[in-house]
Structures are given as C-alpha cells and as structure tokens.
mmCIF file of the N, C-alpha and C atoms, coordinates in Angstrom:
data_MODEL
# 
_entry.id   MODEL 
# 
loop_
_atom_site.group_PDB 
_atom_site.id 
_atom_site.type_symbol 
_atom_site.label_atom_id 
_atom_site.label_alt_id 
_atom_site.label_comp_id 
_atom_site.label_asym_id 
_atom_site.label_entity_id 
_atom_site.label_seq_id 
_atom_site.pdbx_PDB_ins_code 
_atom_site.Cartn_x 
_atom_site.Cartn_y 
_atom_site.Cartn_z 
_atom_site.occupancy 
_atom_site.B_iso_or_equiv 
_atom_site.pdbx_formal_charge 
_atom_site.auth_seq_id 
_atom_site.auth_comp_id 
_atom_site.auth_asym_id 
_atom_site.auth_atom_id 
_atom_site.pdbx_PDB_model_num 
ATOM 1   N N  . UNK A 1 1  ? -17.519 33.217 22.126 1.00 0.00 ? 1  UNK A N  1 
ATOM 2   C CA . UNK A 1 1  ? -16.605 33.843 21.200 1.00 0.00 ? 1  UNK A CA 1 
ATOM 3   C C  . UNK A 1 1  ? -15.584 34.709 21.942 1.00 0.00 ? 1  UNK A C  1 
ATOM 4   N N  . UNK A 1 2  ? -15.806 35.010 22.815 1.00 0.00 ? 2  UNK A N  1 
ATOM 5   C CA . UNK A 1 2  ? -14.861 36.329 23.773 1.00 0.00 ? 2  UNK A CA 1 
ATOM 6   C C  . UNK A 1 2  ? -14.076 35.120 24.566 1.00 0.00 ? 2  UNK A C  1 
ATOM 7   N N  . UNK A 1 3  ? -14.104 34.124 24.607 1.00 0.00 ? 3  UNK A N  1 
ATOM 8   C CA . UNK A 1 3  ? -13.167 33.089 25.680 1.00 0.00 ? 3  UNK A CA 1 
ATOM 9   C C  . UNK A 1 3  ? -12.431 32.614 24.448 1.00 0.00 ? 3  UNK A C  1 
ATOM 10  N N  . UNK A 1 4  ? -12.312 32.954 23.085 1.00 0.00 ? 4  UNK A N  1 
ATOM 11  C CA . UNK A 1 4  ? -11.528 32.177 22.446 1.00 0.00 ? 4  UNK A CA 1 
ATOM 12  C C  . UNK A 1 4  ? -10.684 33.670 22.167 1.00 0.00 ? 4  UNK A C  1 
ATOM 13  N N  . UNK A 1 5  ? -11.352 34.371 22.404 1.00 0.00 ? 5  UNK A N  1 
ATOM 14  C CA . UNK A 1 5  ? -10.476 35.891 21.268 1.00 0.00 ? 5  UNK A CA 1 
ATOM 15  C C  . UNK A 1 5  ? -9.273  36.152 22.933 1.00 0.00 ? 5  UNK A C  1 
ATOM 16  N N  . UNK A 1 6  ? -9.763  35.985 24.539 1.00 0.00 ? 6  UNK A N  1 
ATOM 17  C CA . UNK A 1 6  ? -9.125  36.291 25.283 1.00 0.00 ? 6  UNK A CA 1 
ATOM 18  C C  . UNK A 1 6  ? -8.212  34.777 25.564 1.00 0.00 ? 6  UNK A C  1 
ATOM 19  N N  . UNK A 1 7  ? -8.424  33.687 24.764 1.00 0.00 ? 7  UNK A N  1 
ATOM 20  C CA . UNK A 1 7  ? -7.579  32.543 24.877 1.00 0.00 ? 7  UNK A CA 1 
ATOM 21  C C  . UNK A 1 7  ? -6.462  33.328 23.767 1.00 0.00 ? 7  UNK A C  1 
ATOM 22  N N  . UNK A 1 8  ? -6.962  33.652 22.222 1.00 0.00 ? 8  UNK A N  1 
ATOM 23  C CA . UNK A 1 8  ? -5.692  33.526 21.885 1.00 0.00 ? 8  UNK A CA 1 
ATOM 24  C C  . UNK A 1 8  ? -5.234  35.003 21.976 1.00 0.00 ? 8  UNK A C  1 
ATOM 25  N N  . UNK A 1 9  ? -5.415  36.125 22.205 1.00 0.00 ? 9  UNK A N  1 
ATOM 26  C CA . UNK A 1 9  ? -4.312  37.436 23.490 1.00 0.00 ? 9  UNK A CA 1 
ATOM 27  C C  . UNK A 1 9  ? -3.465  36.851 24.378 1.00 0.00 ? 9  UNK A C  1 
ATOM 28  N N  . UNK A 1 10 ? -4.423  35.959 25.293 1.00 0.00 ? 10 UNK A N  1 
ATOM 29  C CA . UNK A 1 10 ? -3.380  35.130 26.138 1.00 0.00 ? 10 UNK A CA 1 
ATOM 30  C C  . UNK A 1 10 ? -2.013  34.480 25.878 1.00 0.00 ? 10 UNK A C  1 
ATOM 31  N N  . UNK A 1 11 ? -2.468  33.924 24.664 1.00 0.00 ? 11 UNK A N  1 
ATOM 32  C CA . UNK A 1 11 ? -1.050  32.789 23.965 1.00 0.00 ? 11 UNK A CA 1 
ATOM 33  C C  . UNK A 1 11 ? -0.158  33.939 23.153 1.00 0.00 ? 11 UNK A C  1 
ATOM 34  N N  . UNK A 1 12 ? -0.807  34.684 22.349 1.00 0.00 ? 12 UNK A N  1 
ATOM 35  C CA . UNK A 1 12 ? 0.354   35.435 21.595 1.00 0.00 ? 12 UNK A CA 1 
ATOM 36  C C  . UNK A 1 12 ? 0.627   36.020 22.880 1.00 0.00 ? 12 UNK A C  1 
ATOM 37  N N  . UNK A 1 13 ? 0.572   36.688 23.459 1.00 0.00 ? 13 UNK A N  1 
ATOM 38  C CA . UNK A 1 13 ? 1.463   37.694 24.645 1.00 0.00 ? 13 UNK A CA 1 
ATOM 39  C C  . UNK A 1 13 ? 2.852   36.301 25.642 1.00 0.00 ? 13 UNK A C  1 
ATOM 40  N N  . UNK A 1 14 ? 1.695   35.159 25.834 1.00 0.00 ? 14 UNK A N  1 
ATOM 41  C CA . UNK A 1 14 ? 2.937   33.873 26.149 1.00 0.00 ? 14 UNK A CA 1 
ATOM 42  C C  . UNK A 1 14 ? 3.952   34.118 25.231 1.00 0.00 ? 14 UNK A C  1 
ATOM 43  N N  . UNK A 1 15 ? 3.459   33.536 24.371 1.00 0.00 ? 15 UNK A N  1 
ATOM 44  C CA . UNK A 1 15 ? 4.321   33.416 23.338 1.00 0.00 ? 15 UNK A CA 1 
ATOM 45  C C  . UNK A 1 15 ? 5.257   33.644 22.848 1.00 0.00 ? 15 UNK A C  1 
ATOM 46  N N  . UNK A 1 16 ? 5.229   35.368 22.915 1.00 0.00 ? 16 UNK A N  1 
ATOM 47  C CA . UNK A 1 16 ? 6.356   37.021 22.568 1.00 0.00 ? 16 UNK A CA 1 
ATOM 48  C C  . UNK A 1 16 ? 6.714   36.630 24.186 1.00 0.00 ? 16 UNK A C  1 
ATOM 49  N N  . UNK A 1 17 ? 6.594   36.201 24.894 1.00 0.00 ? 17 UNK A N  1 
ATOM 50  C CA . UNK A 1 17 ? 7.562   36.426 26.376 1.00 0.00 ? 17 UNK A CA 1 
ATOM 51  C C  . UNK A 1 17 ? 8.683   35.376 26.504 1.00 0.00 ? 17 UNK A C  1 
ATOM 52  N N  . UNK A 1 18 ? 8.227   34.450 25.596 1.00 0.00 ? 18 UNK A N  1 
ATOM 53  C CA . UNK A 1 18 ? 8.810   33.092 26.383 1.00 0.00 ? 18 UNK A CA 1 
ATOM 54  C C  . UNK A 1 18 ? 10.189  32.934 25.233 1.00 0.00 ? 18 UNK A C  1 
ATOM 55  N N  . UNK A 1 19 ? 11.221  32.851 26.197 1.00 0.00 ? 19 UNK A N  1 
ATOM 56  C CA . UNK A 1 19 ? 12.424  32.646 25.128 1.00 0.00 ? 19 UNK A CA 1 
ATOM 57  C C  . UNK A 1 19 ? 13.030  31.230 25.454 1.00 0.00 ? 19 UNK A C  1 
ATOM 58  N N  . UNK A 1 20 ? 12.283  30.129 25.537 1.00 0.00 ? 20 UNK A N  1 
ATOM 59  C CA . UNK A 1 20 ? 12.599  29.392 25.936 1.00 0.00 ? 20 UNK A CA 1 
ATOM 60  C C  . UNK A 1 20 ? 13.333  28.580 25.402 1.00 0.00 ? 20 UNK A C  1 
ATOM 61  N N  . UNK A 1 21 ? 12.801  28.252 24.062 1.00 0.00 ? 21 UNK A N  1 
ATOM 62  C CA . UNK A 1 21 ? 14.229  27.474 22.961 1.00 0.00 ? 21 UNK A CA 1 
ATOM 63  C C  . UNK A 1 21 ? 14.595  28.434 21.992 1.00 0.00 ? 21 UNK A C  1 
ATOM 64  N N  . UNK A 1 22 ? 15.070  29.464 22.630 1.00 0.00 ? 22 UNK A N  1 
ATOM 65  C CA . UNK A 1 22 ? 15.733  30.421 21.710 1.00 0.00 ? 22 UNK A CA 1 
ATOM 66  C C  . UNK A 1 22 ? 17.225  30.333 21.907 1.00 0.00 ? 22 UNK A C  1 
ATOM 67  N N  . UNK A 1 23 ? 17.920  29.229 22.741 1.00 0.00 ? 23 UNK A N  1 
ATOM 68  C CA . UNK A 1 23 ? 19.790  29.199 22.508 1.00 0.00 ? 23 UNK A CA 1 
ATOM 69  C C  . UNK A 1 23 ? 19.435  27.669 22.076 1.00 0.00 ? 23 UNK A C  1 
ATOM 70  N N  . UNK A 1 24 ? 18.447  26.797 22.334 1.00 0.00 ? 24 UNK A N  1 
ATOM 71  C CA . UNK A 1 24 ? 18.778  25.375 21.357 1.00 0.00 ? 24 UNK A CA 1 
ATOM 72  C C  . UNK A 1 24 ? 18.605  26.149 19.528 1.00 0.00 ? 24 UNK A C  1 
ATOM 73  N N  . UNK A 1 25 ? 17.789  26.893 19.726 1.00 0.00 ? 25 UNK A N  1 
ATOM 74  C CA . UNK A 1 25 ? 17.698  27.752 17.829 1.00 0.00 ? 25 UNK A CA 1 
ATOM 75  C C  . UNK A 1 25 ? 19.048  28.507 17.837 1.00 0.00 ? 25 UNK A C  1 
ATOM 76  N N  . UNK A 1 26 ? 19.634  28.605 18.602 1.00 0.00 ? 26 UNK A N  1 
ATOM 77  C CA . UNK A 1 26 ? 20.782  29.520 18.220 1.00 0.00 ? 26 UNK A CA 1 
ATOM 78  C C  . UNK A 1 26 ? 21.903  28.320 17.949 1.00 0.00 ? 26 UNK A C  1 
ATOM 79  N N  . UNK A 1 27 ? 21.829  27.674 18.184 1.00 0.00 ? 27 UNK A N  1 
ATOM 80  C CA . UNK A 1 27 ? 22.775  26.183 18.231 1.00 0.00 ? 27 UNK A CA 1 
ATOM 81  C C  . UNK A 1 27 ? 22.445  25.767 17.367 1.00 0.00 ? 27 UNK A C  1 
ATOM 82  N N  . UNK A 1 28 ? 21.210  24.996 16.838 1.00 0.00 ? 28 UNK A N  1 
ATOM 83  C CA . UNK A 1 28 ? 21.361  24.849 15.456 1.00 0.00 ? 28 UNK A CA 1 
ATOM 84  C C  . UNK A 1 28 ? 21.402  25.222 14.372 1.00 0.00 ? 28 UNK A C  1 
ATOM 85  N N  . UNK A 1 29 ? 21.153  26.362 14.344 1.00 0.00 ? 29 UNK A N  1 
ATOM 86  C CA . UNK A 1 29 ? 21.783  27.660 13.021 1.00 0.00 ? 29 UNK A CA 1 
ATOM 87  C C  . UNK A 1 29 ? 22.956  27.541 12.974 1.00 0.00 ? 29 UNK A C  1 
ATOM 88  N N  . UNK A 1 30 ? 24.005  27.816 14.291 1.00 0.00 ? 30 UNK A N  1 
ATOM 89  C CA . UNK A 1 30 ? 25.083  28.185 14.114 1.00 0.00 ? 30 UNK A CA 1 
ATOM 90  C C  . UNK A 1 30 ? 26.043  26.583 13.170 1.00 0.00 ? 30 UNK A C  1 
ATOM 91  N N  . UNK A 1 31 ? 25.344  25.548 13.972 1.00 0.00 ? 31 UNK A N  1 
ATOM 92  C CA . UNK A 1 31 ? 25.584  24.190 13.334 1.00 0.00 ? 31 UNK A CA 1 
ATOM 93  C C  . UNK A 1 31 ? 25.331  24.187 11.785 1.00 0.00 ? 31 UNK A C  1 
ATOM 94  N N  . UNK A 1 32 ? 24.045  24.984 11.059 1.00 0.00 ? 32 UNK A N  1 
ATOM 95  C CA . UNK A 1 32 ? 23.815  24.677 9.728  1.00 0.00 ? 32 UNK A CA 1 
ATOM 96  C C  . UNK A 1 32 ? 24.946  25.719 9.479  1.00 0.00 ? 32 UNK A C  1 
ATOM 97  N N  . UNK A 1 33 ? 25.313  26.669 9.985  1.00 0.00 ? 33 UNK A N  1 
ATOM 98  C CA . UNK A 1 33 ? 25.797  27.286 9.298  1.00 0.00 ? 33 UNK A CA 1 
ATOM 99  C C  . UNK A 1 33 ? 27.604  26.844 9.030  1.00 0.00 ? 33 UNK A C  1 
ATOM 100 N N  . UNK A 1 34 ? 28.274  25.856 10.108 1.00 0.00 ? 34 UNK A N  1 
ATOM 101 C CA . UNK A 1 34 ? 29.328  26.203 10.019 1.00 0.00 ? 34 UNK A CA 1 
ATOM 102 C C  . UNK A 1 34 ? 29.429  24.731 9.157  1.00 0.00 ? 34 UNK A C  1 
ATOM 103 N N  . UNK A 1 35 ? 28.075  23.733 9.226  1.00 0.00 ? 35 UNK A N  1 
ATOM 104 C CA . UNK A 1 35 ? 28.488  22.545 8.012  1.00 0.00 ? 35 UNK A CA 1 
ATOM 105 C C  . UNK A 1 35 ? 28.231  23.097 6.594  1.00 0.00 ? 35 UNK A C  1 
ATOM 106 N N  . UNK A 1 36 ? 27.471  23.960 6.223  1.00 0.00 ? 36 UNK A N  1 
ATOM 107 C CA . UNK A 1 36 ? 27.356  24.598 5.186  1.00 0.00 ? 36 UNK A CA 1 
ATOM 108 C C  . UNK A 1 36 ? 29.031  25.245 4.611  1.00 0.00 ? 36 UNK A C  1 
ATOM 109 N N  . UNK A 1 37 ? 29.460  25.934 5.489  1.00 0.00 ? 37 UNK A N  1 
ATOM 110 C CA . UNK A 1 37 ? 30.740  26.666 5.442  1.00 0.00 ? 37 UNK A CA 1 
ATOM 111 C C  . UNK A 1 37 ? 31.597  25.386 4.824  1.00 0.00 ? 37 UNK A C  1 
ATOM 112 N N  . UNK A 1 38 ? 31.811  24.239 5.530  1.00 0.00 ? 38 UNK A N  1 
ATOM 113 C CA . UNK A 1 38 ? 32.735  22.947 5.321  1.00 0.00 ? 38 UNK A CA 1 
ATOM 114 C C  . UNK A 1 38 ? 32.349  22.317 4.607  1.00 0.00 ? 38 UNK A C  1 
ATOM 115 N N  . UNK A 1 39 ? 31.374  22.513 4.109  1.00 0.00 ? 39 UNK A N  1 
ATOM 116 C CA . UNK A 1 39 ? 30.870  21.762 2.197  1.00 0.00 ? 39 UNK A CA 1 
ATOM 117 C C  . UNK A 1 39 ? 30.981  23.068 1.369  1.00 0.00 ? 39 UNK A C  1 
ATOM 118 N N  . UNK A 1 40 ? 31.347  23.999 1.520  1.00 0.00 ? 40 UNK A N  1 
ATOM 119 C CA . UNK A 1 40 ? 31.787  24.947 0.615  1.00 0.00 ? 40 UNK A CA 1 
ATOM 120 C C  . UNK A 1 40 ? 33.293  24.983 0.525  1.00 0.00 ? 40 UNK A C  1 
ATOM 121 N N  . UNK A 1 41 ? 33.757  24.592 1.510  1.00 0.00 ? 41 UNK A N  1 
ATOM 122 C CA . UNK A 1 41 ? 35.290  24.933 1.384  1.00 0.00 ? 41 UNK A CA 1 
ATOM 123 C C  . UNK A 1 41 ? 35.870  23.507 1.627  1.00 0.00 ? 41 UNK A C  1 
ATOM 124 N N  . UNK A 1 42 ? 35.527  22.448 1.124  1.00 0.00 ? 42 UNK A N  1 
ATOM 125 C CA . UNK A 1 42 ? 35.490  20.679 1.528  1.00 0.00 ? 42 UNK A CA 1 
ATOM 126 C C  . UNK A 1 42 ? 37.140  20.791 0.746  1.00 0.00 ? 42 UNK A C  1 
ATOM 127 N N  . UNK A 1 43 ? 37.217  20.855 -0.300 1.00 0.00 ? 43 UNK A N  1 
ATOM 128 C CA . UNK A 1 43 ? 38.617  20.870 -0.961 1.00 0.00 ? 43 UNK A CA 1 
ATOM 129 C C  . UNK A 1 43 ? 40.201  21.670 -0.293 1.00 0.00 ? 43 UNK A C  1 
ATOM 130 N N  . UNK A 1 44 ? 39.682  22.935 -0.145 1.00 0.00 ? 44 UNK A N  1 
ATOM 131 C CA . UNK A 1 44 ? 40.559  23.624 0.566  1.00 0.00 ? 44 UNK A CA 1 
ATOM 132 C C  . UNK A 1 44 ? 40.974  23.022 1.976  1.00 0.00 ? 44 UNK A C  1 
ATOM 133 N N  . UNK A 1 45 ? 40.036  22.699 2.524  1.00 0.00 ? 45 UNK A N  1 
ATOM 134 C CA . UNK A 1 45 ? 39.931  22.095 4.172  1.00 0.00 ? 45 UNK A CA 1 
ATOM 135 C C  . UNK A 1 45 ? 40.705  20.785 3.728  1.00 0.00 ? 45 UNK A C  1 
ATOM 136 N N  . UNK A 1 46 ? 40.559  20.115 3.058  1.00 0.00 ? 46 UNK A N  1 
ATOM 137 C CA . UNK A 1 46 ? 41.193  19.093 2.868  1.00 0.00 ? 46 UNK A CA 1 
ATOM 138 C C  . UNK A 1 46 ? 42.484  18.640 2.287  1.00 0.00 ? 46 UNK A C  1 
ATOM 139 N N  . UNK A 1 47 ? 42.577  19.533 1.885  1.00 0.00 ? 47 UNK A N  1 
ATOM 140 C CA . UNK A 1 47 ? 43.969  20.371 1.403  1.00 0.00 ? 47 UNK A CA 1 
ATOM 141 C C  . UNK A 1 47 ? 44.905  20.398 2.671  1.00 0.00 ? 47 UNK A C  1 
ATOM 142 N N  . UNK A 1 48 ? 44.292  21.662 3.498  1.00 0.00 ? 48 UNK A N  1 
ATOM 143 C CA . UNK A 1 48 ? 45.325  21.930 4.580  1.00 0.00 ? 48 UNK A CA 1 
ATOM 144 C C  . UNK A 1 48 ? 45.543  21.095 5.667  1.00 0.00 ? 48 UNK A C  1 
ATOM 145 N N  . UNK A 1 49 ? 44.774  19.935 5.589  1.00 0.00 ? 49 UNK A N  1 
ATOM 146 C CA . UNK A 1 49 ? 44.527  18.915 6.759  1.00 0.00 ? 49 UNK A CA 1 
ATOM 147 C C  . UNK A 1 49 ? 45.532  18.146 5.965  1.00 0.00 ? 49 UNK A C  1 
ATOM 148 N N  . UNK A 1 50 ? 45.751  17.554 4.947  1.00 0.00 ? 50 UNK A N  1 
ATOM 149 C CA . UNK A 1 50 ? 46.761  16.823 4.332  1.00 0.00 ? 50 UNK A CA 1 
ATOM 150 C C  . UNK A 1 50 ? 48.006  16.936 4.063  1.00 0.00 ? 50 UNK A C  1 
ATOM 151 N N  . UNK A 1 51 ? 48.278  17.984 3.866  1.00 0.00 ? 51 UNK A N  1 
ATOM 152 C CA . UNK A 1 51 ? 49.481  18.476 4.322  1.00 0.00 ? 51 UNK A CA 1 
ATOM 153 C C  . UNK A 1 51 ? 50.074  18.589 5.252  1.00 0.00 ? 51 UNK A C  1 
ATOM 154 N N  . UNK A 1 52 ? 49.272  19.277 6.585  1.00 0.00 ? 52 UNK A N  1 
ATOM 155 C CA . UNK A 1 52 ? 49.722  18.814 7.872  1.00 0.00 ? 52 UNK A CA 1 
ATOM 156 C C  . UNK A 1 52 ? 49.995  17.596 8.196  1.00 0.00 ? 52 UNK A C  1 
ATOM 157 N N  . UNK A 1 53 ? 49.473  16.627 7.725  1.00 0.00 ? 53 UNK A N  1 
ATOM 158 C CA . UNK A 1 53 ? 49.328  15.358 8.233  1.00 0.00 ? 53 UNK A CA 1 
ATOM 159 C C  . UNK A 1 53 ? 50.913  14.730 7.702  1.00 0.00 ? 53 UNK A C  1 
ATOM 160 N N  . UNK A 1 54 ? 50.581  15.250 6.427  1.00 0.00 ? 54 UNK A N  1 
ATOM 161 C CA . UNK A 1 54 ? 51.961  15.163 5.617  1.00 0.00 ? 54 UNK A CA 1 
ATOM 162 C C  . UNK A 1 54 ? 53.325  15.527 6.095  1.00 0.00 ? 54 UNK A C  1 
ATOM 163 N N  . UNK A 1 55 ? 53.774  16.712 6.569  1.00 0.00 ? 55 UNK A N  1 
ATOM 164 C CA . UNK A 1 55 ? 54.487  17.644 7.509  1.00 0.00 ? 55 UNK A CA 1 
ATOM 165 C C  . UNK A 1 55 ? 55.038  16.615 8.474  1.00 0.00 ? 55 UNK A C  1 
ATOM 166 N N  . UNK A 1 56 ? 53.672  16.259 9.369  1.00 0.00 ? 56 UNK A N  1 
ATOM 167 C CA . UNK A 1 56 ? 53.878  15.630 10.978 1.00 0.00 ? 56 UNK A CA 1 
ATOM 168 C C  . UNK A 1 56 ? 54.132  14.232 10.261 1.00 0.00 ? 56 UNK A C  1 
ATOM 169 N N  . UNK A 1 57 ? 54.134  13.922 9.499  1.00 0.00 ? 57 UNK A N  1 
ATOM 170 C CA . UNK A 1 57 ? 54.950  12.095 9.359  1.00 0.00 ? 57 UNK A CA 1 
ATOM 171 C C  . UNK A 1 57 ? 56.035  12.609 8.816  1.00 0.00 ? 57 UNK A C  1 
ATOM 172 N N  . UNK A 1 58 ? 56.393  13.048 7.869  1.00 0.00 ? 58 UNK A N  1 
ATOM 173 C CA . UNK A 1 58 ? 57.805  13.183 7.507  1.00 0.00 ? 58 UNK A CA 1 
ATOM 174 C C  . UNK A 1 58 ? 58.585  13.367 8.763  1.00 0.00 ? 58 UNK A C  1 
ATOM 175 N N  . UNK A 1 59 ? 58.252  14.501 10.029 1.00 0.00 ? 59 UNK A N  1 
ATOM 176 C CA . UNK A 1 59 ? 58.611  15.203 10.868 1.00 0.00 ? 59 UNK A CA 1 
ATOM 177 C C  . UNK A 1 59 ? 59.349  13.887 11.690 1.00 0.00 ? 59 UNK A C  1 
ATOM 178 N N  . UNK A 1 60 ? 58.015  12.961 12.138 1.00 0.00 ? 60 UNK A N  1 
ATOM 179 C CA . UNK A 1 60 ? 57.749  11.630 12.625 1.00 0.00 ? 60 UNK A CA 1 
ATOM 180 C C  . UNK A 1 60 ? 58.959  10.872 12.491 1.00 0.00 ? 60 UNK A C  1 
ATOM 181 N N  . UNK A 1 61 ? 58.830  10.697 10.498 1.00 0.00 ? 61 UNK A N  1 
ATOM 182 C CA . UNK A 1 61 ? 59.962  9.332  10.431 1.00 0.00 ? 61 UNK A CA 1 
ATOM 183 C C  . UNK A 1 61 ? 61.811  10.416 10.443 1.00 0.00 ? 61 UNK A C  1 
ATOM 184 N N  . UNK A 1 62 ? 61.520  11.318 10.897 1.00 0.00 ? 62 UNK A N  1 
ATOM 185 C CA . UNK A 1 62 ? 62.995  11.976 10.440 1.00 0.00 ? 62 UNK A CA 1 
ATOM 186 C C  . UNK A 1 62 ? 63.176  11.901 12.109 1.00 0.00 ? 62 UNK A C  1 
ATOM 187 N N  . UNK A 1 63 ? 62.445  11.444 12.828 1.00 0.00 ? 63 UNK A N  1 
ATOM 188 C CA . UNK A 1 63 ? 62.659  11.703 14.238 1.00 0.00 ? 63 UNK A CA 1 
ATOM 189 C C  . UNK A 1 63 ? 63.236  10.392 14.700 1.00 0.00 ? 63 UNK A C  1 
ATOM 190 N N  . UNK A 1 64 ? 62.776  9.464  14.192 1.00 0.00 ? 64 UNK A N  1 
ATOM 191 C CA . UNK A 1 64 ? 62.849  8.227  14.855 1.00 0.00 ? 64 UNK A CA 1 
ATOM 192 C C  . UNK A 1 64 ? 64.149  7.715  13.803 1.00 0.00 ? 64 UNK A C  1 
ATOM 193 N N  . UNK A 1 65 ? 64.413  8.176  12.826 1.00 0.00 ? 65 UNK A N  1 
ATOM 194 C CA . UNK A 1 65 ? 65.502  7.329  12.120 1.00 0.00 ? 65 UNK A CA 1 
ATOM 195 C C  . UNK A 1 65 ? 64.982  6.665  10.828 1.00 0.00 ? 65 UNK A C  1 
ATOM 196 N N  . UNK A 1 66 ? 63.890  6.503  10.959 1.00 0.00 ? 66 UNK A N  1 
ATOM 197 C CA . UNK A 1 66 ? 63.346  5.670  10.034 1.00 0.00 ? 66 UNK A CA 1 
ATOM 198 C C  . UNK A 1 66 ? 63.383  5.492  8.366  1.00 0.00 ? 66 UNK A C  1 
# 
C-alpha cells in the first residue's frame, strides 16, 4: 500500500512540473477561439471581403480599358 500512495506523490508532483503540451493547448484554444469569432461574425466578414473584391475588379477593369 505505501508503493502505490509514494507511486501516486510521485506522478502528481511529475505532473504539476511538466509543461510539456502546454503551447500545443495554447494553440488550440487560441484556434477554437478565433473559428468561433468567424462563425459569429460569418456575415460581416463576408461583407467586407466582397466588397474588396468588388473595389479591386472594378479598379482592375478601369485599368486595363476594359
């Protein structure tokens, strides 16, 4: 019973030391968080992307003559 109670002291104290996939967890939070952001704002975003797009061809065919 004392080799399992000093096995698991052993692992929690590992455990609290080891920061080992703590920037792959910071990477995928930051990922849920910024696709979360772009399905909240999907309309607006798509909005201002279309217009630009809009802008740069008019810009386009007024350049070339067209």
């Amino acid at each position: 019973m004392q080799f399992l109670s000093n096995l698991r002291t052993r692992l929690r104290k590992n455990l609290l030391k080891s920061n080992a996939g703590q920037g792959a967890t910071e990477y995928i939070l930051l990922l849920v968080v910024l696709v979360a952001v772009m399905g909240i704002f999907k309309k607006e975003i798509l909005k201002a992307v279309n217009a630009k797009i809009g802008t740069t061809g008019a810009s386009i065919e007024g350049f070339t003559g067209e």
